[in-house]
Every structure is written in structure tokens, then in C-alpha cells.
DSSP file (Angstrom, degrees, kcal/mol; ACC not computed):
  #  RESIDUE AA STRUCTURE BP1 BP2  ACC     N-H-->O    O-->H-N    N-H-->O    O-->H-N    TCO  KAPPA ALPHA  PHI   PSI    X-CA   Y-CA   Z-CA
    1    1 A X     >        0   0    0      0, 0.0     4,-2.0     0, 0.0     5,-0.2   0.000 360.0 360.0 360.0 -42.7    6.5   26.8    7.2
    2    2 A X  H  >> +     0   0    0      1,-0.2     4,-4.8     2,-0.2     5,-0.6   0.979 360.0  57.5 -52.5 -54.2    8.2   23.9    5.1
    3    3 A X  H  >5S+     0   0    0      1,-0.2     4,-1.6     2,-0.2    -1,-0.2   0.932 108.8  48.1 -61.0 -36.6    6.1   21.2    6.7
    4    4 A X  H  >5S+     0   0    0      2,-0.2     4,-2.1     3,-0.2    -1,-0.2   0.920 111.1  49.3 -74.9 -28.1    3.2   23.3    5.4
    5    5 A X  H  X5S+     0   0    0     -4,-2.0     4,-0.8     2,-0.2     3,-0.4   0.996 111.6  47.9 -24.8 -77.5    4.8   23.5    1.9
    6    6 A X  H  X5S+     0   0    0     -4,-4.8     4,-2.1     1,-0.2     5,-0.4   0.917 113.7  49.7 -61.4 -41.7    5.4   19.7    1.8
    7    7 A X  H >X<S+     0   0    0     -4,-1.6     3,-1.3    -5,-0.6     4,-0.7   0.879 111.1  46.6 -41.2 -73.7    1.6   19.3    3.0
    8    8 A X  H >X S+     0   0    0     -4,-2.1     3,-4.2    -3,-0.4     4,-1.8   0.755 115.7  52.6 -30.6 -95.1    0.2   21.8    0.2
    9    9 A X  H 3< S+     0   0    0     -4,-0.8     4,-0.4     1,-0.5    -1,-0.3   0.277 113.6  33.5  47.8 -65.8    2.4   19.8   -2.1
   10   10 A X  H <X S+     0   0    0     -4,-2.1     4,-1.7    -3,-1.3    -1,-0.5   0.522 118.6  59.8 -85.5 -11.5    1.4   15.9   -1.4
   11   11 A X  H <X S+     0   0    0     -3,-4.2     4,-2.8    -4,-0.7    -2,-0.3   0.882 113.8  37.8 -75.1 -40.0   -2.5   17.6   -0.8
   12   12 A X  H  X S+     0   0    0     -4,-1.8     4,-1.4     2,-0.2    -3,-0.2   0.792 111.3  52.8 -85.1 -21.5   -1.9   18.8   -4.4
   13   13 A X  H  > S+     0   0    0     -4,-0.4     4,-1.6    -5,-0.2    -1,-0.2   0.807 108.5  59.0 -47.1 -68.6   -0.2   15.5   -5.4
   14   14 A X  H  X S+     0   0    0     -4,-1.7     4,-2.9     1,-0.1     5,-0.2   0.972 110.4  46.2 -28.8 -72.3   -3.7   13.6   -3.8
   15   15 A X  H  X S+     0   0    0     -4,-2.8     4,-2.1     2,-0.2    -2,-0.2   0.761 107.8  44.8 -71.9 -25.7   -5.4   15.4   -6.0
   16   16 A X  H  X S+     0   0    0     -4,-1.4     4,-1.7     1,-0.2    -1,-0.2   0.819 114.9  58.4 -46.6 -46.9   -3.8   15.1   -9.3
   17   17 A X  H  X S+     0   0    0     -4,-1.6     4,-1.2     2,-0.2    -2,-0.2   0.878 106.1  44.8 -42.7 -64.6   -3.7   11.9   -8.4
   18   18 A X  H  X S+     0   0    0     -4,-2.9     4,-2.7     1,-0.3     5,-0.3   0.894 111.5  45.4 -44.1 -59.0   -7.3   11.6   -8.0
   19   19 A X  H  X S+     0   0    0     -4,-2.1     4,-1.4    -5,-0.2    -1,-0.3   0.808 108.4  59.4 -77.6 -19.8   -8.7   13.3  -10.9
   20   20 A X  H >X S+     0   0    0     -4,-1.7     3,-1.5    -3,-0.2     4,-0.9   0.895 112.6  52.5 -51.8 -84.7   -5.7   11.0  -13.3
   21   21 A X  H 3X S+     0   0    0     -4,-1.2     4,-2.9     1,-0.3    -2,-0.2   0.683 109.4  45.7   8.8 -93.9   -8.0    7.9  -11.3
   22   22 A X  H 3X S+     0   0    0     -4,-2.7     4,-1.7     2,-0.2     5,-0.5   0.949 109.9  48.7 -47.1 -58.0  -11.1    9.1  -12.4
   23   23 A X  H XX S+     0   0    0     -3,-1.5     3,-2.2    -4,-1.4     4,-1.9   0.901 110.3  46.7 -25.3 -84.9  -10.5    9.7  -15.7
   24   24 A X  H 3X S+     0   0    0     -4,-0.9     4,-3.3     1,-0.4    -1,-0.3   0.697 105.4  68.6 -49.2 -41.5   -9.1    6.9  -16.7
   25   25 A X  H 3X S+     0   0    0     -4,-2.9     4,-1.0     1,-0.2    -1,-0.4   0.716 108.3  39.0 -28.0 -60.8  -12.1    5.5  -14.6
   26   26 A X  H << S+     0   0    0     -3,-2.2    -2,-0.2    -4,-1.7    -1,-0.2   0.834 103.9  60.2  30.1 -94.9  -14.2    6.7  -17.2
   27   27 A X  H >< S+     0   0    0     -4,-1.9     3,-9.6    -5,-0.5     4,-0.2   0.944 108.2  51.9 -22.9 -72.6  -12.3    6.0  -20.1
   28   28 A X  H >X>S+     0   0    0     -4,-3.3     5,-1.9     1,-0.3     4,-1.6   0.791 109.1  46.1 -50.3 -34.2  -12.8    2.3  -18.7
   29   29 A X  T 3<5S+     0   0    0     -4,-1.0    -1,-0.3     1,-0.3    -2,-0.2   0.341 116.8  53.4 -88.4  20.7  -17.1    2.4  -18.3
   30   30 A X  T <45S+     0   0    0     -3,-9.6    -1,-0.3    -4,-0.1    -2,-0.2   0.471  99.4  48.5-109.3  24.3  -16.9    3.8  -21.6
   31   31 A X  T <45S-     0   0    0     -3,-1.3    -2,-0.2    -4,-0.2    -3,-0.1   0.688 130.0-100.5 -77.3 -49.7  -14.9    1.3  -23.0
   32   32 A X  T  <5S+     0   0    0     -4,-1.6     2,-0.5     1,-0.2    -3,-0.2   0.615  71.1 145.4  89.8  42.5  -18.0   -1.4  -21.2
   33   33 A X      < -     0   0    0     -5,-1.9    -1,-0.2     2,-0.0    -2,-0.1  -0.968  57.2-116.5-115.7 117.0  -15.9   -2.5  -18.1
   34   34 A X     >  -     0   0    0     -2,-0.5     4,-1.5     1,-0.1     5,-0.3  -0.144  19.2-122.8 -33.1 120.1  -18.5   -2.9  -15.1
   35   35 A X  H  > S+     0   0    0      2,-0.2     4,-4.6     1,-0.2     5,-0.3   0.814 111.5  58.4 -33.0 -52.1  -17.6   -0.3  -12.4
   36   36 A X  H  > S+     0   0    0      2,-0.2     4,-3.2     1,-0.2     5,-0.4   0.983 110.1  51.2 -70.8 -41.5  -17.2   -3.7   -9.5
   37   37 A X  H >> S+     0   0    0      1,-0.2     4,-2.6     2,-0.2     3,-1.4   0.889 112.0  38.9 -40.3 -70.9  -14.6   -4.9  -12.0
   38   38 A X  H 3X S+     0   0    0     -4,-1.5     4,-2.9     2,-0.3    -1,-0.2   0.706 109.3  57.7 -24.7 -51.8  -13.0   -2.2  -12.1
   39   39 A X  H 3X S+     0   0    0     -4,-4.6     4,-2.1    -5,-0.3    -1,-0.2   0.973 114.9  47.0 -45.9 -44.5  -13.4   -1.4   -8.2
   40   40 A X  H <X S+     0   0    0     -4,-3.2     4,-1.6    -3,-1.4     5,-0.3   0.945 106.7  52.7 -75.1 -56.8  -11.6   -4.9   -8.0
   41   41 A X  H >X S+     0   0    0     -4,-2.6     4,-1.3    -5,-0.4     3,-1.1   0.971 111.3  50.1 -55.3 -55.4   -8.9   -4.2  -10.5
   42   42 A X  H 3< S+     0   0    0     -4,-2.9    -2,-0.2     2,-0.3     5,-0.2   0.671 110.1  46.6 -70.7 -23.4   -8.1   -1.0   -8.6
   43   43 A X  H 3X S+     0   0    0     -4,-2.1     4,-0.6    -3,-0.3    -1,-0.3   0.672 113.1  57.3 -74.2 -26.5   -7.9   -2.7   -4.9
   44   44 A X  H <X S+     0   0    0     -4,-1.6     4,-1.6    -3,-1.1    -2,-0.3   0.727 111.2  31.7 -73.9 -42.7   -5.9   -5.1   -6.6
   45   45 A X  H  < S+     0   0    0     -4,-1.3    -1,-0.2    -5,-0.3    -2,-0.2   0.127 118.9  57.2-124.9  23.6   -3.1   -3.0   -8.0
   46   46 A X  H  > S+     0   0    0     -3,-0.2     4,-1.4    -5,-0.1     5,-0.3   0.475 112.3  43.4 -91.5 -69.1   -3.4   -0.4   -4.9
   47   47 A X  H >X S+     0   0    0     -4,-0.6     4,-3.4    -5,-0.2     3,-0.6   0.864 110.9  57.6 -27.2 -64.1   -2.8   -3.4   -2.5
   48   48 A X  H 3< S+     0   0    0     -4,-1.6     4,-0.3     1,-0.2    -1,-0.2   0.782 109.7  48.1 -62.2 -30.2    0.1   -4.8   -4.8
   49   49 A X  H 3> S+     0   0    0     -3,-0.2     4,-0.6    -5,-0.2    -1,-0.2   0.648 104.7  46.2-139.7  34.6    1.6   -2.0   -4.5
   50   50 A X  H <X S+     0   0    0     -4,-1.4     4,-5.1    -3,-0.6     5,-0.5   0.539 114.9  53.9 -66.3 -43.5    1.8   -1.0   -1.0
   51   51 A X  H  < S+     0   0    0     -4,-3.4     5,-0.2    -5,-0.3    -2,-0.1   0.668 102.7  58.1 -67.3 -11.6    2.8   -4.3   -0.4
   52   52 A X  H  4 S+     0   0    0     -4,-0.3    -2,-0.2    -5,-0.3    -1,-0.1   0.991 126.6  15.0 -72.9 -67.7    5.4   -3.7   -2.9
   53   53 A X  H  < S+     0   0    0     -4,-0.6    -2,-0.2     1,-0.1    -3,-0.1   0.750 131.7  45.1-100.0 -23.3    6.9   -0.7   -1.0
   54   54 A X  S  < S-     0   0    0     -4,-5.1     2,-0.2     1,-0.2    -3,-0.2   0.822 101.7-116.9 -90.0 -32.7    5.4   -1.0    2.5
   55   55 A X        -     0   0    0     -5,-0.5    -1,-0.2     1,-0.1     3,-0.1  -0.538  33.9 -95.0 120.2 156.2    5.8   -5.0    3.4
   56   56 A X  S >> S+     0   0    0     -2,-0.2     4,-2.9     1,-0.2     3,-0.6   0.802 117.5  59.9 -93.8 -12.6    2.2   -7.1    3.9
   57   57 A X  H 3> S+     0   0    0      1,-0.3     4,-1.1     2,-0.2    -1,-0.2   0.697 109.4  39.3 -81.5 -11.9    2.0   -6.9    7.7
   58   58 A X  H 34 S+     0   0    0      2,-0.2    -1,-0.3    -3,-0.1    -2,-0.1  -0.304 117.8  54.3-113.7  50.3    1.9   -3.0    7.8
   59   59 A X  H X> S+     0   0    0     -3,-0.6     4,-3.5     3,-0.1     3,-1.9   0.227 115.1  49.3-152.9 -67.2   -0.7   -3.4    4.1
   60   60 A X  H 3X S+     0   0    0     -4,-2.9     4,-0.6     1,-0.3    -2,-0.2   0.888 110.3  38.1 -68.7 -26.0   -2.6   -5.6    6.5
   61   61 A X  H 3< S+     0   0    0     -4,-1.1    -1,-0.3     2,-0.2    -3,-0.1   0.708 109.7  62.0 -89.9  13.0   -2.9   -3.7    9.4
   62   62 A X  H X4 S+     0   0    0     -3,-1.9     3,-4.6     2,-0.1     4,-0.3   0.895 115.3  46.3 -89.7 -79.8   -3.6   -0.3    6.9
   63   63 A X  H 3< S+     0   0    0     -4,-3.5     4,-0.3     1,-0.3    -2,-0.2   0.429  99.8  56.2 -78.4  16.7   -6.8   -2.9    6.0
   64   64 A X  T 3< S+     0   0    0     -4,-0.6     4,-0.3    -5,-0.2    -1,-0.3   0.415 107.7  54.8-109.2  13.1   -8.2   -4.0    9.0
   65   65 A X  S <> S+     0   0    0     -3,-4.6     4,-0.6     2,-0.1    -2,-0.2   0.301  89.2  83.8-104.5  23.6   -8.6   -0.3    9.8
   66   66 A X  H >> S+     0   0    0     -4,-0.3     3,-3.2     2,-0.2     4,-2.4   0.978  74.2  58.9 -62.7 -67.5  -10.4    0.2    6.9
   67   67 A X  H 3>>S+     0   0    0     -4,-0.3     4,-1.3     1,-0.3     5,-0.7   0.912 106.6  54.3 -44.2 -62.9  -14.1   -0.8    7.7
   68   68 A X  H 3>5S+     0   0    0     -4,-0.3     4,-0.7     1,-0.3    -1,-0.3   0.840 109.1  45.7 -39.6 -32.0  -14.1    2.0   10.5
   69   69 A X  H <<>S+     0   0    0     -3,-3.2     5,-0.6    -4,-0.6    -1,-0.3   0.895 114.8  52.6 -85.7 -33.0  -13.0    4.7    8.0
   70   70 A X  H ><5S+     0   0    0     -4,-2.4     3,-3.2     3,-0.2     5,-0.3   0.982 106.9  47.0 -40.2 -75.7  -15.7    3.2    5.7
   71   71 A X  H 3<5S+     0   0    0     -4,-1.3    -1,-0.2     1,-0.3    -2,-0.2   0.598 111.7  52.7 -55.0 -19.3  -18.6    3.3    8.2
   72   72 A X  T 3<<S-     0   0    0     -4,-0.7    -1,-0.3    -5,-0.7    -2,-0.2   0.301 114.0-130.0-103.1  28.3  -17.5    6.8    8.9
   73   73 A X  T < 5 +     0   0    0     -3,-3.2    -3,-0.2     1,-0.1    -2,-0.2   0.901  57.2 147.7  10.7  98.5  -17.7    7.4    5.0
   74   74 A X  S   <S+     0   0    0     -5,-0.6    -4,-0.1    -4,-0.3    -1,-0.1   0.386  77.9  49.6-114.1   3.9  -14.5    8.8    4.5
   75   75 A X  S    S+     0   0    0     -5,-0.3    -5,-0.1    -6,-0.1    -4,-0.1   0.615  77.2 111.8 -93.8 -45.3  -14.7    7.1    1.1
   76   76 A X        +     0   0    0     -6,-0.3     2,-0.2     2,-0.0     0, 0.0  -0.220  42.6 164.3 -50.8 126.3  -18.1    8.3    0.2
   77   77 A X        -     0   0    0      2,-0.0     2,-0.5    -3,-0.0    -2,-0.1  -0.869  42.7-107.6-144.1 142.0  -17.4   10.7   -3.0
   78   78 A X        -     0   0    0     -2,-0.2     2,-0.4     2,-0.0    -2,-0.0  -0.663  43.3-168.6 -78.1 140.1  -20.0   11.8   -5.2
   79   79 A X        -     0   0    0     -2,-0.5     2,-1.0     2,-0.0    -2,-0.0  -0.961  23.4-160.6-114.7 121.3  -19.7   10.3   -8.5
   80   80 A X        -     0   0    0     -2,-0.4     2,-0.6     2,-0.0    -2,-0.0  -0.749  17.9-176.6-114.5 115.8  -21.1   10.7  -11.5
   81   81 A X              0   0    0     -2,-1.0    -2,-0.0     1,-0.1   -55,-0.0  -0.838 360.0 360.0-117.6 147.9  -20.9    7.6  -14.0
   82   82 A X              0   0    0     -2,-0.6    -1,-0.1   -56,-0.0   -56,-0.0   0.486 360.0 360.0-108.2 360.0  -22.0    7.7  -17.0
């Protein structure tokens, strides 16, 4: 029952998370910062700081299993930008 707590808990954590992300994501294409920048700023300062708390060999092997999770779009979200 705990482990499902703690799940619930970081699921809900994810999501907060998410929707901060987006916003702010927003904010920025209505400010007139190009969505790739932006992509790029955010891979950048996700990256920095994984490597920050995980180390860069377990950051790298986190991103050479990326393209599979791509191709099985586990990234694809609808978006709407305005």
C-alpha cells in the first residue's frame, strides 16, 4: 500500500511538473522564442542536470535508449502552440 502512495505521489509530482513546463513554455513563444530554441534550451538544462545528480555515464546510457522510446512515441503529446 505505501509503494502505491509513493507512486500516486511522484505520478502527481510528473504532472505538476509537466503542466509548470508547459506554461512557462508558453510564456516563452509568447515572449518570440522559436519553439527548437527552446526544445534545445530544455535538453540542455534536463541533461545538465541529470548529469549533475546522476554522473554522465548512466545520463549517457538514459540517451542512447532514447531513439527506441521515440520511435515508439512515448514523447508524442498533443500540443497546442499558439
Amino acid at each position: 500500500m505505501h509503494e502505491d502512495t509513493e507512486d500516486h505521489q511522484i505520478a502527481e509530482k510528473k504532472r505538476a511538473a509537466l503542466a509548470y513546463l508547459t506554461q512557462a513554455w508558453d510564456e516563452a513563444l509568447a515572449e518570440g522564442i522559436d519553439s527548437e530554441i527552446l526544445a534545445h534550451a530544455a535538453l540542455f538544462a534536463a541533461l545538465s542536470d541529470l548529469i549533475t545528480t546522476y554522473g554522465e555515464e548512466p545520463v549517457a546510457k538514459l540517451v542512447n535508449k532514447l531513439a527506441d522510446r521515440i520511435l515508439d512515441s512515448e514523447f508524442t503529446l498533443p500540443r497546442n502552440f499558439h
